[in-house]
TIVEX-728639 format. One record per atom (N, C-alpha, C, CB): x, y, z; chain; residue number from 0. Coordinates in Angstrom, 1 decimal. Last residue first. Glycine has a CB too. Layout:
ATOM      X      Y      Z ch   i
ATOM      X      Y      Z  A NUM
...
//
This chain:
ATOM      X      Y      Z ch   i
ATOM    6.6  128.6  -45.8  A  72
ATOM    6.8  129.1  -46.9  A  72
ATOM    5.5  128.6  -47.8  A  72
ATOM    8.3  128.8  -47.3  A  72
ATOM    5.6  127.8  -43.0  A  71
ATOM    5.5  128.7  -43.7  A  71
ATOM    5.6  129.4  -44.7  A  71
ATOM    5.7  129.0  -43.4  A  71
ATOM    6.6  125.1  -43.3  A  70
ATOM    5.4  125.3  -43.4  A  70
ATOM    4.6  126.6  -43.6  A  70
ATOM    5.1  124.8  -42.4  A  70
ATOM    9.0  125.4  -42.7  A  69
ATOM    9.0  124.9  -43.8  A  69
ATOM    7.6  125.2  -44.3  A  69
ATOM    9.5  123.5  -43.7  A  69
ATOM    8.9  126.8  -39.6  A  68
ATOM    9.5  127.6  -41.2  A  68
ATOM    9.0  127.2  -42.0  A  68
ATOM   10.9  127.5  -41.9  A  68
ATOM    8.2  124.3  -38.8  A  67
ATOM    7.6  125.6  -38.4  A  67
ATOM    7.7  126.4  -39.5  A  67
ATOM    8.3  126.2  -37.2  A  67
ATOM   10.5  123.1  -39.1  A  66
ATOM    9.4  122.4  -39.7  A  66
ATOM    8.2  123.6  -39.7  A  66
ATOM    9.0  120.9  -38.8  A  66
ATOM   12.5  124.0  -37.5  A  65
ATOM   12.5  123.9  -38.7  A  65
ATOM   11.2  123.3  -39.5  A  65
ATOM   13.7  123.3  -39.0  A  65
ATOM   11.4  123.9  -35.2  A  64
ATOM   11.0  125.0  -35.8  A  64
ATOM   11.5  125.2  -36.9  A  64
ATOM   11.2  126.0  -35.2  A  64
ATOM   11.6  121.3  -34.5  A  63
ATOM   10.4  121.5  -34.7  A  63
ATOM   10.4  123.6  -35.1  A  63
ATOM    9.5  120.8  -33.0  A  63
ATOM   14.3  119.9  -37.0  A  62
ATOM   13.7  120.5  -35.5  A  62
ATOM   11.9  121.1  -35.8  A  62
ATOM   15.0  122.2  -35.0  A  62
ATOM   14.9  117.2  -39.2  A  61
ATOM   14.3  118.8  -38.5  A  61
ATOM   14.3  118.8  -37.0  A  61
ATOM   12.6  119.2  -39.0  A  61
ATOM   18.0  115.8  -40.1  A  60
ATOM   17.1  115.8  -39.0  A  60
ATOM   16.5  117.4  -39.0  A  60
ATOM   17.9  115.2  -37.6  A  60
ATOM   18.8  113.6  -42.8  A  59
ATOM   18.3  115.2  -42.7  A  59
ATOM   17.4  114.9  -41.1  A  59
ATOM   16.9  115.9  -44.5  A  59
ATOM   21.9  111.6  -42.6  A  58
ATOM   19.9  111.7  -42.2  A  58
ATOM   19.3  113.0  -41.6  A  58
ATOM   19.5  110.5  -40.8  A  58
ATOM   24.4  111.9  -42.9  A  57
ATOM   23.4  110.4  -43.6  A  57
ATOM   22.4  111.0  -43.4  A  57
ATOM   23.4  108.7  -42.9  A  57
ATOM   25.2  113.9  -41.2  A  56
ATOM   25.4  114.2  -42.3  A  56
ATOM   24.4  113.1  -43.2  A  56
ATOM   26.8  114.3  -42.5  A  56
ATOM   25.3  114.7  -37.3  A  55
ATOM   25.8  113.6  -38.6  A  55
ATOM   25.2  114.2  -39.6  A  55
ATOM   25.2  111.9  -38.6  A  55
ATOM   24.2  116.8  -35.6  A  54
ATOM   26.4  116.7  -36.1  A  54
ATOM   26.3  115.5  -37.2  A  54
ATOM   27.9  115.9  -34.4  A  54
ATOM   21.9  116.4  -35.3  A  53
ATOM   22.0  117.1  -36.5  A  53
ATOM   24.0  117.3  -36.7  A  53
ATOM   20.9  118.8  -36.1  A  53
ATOM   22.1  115.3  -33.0  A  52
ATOM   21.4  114.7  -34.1  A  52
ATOM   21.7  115.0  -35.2  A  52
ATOM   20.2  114.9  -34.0  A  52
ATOM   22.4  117.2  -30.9  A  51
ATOM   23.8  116.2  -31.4  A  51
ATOM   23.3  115.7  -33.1  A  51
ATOM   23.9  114.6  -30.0  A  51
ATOM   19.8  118.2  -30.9  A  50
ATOM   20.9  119.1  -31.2  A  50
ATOM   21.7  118.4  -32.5  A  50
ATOM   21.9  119.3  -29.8  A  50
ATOM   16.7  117.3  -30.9  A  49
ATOM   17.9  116.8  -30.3  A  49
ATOM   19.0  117.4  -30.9  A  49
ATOM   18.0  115.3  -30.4  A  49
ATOM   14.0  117.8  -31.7  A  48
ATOM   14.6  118.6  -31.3  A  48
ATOM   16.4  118.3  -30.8  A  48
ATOM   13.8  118.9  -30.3  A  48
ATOM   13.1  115.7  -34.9  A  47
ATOM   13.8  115.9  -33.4  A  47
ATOM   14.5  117.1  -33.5  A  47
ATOM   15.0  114.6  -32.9  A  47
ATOM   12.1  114.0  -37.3  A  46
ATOM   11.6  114.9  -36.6  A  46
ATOM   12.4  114.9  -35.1  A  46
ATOM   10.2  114.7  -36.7  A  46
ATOM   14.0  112.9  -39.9  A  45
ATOM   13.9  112.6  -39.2  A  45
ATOM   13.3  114.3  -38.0  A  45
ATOM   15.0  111.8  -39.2  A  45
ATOM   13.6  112.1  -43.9  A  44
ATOM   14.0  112.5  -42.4  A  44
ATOM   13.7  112.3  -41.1  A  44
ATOM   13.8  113.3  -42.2  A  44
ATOM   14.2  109.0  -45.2  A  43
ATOM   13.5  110.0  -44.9  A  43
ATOM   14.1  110.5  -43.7  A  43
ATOM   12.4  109.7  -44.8  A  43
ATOM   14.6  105.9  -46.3  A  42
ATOM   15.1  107.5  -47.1  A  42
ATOM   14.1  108.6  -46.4  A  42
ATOM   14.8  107.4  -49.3  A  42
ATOM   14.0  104.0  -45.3  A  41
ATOM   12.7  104.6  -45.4  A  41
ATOM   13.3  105.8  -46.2  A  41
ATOM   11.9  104.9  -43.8  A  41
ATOM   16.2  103.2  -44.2  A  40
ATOM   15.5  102.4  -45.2  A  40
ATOM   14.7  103.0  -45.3  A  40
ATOM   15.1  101.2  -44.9  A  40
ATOM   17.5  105.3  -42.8  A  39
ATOM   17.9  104.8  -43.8  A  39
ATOM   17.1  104.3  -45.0  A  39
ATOM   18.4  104.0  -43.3  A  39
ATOM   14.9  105.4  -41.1  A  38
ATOM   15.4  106.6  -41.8  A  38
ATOM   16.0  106.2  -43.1  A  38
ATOM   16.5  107.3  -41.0  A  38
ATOM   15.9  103.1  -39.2  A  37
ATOM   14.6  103.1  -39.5  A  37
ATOM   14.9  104.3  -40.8  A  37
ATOM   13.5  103.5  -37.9  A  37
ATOM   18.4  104.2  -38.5  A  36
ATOM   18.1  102.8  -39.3  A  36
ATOM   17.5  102.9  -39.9  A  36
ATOM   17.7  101.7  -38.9  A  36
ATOM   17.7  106.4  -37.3  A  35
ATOM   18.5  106.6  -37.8  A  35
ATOM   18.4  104.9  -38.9  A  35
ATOM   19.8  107.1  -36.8  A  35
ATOM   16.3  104.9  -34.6  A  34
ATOM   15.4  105.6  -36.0  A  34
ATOM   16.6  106.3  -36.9  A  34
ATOM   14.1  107.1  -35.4  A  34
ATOM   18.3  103.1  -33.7  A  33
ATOM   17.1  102.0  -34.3  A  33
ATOM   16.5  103.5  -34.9  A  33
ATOM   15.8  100.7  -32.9  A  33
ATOM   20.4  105.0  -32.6  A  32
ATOM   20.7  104.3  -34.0  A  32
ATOM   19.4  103.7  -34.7  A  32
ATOM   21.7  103.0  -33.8  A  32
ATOM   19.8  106.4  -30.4  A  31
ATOM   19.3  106.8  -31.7  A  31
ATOM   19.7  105.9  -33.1  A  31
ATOM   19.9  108.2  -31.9  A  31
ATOM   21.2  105.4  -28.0  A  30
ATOM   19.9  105.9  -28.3  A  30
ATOM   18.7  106.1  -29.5  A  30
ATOM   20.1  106.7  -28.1  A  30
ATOM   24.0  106.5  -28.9  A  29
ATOM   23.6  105.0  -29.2  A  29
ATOM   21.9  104.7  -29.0  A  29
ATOM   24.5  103.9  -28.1  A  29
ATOM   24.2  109.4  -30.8  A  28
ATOM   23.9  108.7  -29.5  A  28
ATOM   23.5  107.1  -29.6  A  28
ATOM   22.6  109.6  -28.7  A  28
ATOM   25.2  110.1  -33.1  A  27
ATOM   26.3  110.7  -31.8  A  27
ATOM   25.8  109.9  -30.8  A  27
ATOM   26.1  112.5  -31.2  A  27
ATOM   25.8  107.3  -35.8  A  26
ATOM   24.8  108.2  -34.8  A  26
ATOM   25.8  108.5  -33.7  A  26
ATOM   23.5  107.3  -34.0  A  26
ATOM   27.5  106.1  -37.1  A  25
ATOM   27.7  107.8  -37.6  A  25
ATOM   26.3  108.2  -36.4  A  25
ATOM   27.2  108.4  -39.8  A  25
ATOM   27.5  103.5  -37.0  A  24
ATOM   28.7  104.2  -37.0  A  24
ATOM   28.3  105.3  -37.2  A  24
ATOM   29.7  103.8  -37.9  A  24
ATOM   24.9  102.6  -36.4  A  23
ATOM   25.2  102.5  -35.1  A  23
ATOM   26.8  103.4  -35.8  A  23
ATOM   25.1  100.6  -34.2  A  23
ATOM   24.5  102.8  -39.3  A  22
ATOM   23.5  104.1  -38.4  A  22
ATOM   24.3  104.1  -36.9  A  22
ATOM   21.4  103.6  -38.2  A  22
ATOM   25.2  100.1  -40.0  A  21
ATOM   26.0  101.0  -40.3  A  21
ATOM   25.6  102.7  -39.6  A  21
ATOM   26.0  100.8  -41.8  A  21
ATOM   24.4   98.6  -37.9  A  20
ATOM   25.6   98.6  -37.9  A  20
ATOM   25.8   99.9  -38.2  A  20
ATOM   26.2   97.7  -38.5  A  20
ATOM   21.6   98.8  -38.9  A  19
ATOM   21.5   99.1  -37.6  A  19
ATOM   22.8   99.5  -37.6  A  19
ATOM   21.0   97.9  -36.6  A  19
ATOM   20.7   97.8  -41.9  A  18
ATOM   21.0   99.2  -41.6  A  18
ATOM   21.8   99.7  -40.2  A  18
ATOM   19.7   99.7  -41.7  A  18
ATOM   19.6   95.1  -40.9  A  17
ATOM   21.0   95.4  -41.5  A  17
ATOM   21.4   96.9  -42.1  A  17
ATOM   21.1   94.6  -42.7  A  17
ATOM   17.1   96.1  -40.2  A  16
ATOM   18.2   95.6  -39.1  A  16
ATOM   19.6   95.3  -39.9  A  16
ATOM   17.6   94.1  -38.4  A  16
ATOM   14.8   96.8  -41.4  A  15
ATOM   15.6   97.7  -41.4  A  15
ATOM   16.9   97.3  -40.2  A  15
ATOM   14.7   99.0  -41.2  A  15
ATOM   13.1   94.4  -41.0  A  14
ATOM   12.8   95.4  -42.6  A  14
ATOM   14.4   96.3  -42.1  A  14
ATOM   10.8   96.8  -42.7  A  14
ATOM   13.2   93.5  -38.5  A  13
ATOM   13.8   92.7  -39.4  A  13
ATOM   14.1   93.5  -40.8  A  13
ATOM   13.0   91.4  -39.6  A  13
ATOM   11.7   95.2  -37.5  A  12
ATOM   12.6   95.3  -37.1  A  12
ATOM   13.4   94.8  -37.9  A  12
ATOM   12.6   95.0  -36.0  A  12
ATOM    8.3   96.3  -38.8  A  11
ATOM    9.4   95.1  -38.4  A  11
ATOM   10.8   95.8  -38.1  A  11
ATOM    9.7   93.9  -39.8  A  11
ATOM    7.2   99.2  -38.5  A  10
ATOM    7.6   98.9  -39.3  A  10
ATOM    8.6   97.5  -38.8  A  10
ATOM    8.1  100.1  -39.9  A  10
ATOM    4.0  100.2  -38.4  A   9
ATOM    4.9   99.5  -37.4  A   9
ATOM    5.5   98.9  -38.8  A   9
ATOM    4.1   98.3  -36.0  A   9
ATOM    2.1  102.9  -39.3  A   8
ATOM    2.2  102.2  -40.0  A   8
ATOM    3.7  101.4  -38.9  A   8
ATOM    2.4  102.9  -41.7  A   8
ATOM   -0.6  104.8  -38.1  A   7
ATOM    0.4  104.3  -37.7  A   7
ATOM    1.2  103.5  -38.6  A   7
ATOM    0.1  103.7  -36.8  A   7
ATOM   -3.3  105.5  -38.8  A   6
ATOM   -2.2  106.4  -39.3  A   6
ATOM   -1.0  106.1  -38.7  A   6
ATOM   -2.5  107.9  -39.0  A   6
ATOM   -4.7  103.2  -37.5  A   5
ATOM   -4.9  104.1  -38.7  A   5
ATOM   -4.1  104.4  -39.3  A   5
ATOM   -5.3  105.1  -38.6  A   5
ATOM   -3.9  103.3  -35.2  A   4
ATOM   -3.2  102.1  -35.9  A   4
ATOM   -4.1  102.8  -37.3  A   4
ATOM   -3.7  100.1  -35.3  A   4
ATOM   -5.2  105.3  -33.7  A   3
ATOM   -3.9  105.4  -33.8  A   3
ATOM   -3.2  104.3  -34.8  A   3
ATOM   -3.4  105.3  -32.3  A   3
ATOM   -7.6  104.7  -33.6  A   2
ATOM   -7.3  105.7  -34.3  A   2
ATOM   -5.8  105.6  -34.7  A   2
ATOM   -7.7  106.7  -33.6  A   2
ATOM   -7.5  103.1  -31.3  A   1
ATOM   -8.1  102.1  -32.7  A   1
ATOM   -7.6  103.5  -33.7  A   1
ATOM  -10.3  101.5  -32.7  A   1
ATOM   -6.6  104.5  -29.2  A   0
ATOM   -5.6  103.6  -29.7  A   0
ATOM   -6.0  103.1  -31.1  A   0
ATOM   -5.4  102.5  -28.8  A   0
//
């Protein structure tokens, strides 16, 4: 766990909670809005096998074999 707060960075809730609404309109699963938020504010992708994930357009989601590829090139 002491390893883990190393390379962990906990981002407040409050840092990315006026994002929540608008991630809660274009996420497929209500599941997913707090890292679709999180994403927002952070301008970054997102790592998931999750299909549906990838029907929205706001937030590049990889799959783990798209990351597989990416690493190969």
């Amino acid at each position: 766990m002491h390893m883990l707060k190393d390379i962990i960075t906990v981002v407040p809730k409050e840092d990315y909670s006026n994002l929540i609404s608008e991630a809660g309109n274009f996420s497929p699963d209500e599941k997913d809005v707090m890292y679709l938020a999180l994403a927002l504010k952070l301008k970054c992708a997102v790592w998931s096998n999750d299909k549906r994930l990838k029907q929205q357009d706001r937030v590049k989601v990889y799959s783990t074999e798209d990351l597989r590829n990416e690493l190969k090139k």
